[in-house]
C-alpha atoms as an extended CHARMM CRD file, in Angstrom:
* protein
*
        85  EXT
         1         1  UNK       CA              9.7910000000        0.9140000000      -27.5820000000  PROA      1               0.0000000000
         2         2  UNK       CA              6.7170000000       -0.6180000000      -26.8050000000  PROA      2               0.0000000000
         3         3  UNK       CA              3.1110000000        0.2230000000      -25.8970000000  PROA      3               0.0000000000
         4         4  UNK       CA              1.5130000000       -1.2270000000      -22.8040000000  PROA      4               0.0000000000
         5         5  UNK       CA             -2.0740000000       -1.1880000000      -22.6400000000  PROA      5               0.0000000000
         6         6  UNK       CA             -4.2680000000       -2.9140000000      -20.4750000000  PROA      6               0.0000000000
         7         7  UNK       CA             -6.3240000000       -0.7620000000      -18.1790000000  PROA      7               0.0000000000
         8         8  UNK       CA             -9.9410000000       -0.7720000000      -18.5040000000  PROA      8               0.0000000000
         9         9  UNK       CA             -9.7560000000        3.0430000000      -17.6250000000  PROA      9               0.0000000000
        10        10  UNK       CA             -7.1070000000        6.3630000000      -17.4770000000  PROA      10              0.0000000000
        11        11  UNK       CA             -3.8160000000        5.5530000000      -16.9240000000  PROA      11              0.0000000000
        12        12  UNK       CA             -3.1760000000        7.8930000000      -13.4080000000  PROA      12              0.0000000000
        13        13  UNK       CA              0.3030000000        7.5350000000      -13.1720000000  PROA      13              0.0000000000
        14        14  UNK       CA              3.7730000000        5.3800000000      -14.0140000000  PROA      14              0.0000000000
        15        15  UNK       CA              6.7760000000        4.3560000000      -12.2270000000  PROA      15              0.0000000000
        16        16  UNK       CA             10.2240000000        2.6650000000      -13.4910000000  PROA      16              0.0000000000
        17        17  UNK       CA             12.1970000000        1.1450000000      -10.7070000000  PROA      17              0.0000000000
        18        18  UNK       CA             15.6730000000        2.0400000000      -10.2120000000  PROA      18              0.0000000000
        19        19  UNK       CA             17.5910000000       -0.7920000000      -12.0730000000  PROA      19              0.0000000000
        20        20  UNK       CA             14.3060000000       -0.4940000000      -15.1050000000  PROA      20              0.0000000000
        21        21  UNK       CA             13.7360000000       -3.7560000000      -14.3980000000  PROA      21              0.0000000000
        22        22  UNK       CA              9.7770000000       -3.1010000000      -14.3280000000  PROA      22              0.0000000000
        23        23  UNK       CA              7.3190000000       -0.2520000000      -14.8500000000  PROA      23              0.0000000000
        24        24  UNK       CA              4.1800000000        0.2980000000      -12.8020000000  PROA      24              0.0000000000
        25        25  UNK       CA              1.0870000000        2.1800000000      -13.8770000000  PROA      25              0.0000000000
        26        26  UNK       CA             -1.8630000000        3.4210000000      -11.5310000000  PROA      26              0.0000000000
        27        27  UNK       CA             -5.6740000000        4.0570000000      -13.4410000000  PROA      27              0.0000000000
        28        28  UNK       CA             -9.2370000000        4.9370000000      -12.6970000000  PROA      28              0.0000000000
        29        29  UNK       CA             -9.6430000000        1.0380000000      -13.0430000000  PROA      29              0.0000000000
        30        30  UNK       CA             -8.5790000000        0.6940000000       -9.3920000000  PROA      30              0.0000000000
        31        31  UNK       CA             -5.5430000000       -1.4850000000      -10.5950000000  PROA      31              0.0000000000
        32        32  UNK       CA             -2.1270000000       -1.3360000000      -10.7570000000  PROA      32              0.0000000000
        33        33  UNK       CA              0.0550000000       -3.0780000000      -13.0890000000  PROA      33              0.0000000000
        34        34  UNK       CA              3.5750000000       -4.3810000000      -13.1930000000  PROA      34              0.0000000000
        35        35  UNK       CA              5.0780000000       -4.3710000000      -16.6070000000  PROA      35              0.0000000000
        36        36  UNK       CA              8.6950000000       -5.7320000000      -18.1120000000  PROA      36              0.0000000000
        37        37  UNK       CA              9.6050000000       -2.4650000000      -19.7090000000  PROA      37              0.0000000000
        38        38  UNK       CA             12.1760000000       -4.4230000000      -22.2960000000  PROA      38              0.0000000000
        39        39  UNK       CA              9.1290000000       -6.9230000000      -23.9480000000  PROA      39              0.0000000000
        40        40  UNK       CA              5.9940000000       -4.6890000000      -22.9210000000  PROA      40              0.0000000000
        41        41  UNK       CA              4.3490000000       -7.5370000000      -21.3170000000  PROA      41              0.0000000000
        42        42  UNK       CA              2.0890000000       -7.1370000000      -18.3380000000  PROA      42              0.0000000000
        43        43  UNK       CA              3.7610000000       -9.2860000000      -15.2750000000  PROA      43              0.0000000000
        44        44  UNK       CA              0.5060000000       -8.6050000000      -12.9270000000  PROA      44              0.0000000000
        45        45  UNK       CA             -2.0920000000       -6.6720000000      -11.9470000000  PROA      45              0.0000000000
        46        46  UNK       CA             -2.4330000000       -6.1190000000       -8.1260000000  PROA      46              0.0000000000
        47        47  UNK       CA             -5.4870000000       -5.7050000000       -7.1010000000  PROA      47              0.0000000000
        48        48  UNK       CA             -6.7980000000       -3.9730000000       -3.3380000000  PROA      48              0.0000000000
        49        49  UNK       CA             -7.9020000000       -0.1780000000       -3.8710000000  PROA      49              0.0000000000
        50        50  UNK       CA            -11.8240000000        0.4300000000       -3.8260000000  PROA      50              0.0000000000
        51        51  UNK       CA            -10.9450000000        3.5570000000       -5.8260000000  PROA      51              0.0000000000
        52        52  UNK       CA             -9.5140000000        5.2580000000       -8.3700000000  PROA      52              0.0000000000
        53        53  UNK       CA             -5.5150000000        4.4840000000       -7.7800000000  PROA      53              0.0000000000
        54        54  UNK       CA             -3.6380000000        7.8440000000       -8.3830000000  PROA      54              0.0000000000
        55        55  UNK       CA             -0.0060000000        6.9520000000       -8.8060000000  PROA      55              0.0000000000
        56        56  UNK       CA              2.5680000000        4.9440000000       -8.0830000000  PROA      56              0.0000000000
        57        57  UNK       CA              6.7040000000        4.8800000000       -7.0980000000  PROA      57              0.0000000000
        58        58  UNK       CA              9.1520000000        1.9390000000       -6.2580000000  PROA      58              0.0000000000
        59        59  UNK       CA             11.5780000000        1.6660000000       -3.2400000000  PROA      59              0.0000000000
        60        60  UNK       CA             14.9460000000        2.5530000000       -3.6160000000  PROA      60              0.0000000000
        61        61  UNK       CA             15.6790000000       -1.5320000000       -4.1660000000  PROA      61              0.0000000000
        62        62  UNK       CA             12.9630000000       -1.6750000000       -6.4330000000  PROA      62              0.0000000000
        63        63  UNK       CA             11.7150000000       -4.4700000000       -4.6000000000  PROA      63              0.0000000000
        64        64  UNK       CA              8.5660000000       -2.7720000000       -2.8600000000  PROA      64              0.0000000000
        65        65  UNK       CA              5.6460000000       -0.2750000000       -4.8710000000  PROA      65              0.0000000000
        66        66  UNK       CA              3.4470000000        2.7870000000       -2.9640000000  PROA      66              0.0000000000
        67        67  UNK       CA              0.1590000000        3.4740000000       -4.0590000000  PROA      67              0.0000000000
        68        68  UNK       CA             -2.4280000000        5.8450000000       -3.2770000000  PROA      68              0.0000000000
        69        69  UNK       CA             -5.4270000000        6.2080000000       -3.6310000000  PROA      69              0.0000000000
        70        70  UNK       CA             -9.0740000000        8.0480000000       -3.8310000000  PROA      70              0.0000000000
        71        71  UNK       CA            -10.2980000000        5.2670000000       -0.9840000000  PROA      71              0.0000000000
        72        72  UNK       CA             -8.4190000000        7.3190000000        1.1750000000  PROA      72              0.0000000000
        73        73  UNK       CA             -5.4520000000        4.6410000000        1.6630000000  PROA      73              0.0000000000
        74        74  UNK       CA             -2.0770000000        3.9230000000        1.0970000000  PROA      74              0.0000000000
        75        75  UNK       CA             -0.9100000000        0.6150000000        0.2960000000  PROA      75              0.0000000000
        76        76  UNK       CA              2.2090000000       -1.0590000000       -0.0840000000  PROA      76              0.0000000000
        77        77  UNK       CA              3.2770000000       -4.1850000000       -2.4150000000  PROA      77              0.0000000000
        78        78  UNK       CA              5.7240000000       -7.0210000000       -2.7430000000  PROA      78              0.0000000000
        79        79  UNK       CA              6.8930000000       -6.3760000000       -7.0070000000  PROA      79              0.0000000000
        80        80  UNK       CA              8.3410000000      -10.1440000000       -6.6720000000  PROA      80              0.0000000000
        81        81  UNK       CA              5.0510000000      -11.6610000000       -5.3440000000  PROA      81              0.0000000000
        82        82  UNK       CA              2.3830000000       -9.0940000000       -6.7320000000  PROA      82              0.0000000000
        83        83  UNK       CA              0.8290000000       -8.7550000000       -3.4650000000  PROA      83              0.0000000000
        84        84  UNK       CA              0.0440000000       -6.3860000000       -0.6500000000  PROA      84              0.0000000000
        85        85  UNK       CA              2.3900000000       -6.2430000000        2.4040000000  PROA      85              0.0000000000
């Protein structure tokens, strides 16, 4: 087990992808962070809302993360490159 922290703010919401090769967490911090569930170690923080981010789930493949959030958007991301799509 192992304890993530990192937000500035609330933790909103958390995602494991399909094969729990990463977890995601939304927060009031307007991030969202990718996490290695198996060392606790943050892999990136993607950056893009203007508002609190709300929550978070991966594709089916795990390869793609949906956010949404109180700017009124959602937004998709690459997990591999840690960027918006």
């Amino acid at each position: 087990e192992h304890t993530m922290s990192g937000h500035q703010l609330a933790v909103t919401g958390v995602a494991i992808s399909p094969a729990n090769i990463h977890c995601a967490s939304s927060s009031w911090d307007k991030t969202i962070k990718i996490w290695n569930p198996a060392t606790g170690v943050c892999e990136a923080t993607l950056h893009g809302h203007s508002d609190w981010v709300h929550a978070v789930k991966f594709s089916r493949d795990g390869s793609r993360l949906a956010s949404c959030s109180s700017d009124q958007t959602v937004r998709t991301w690459s997990v591999a490159h840690g960027e918006a799509l």
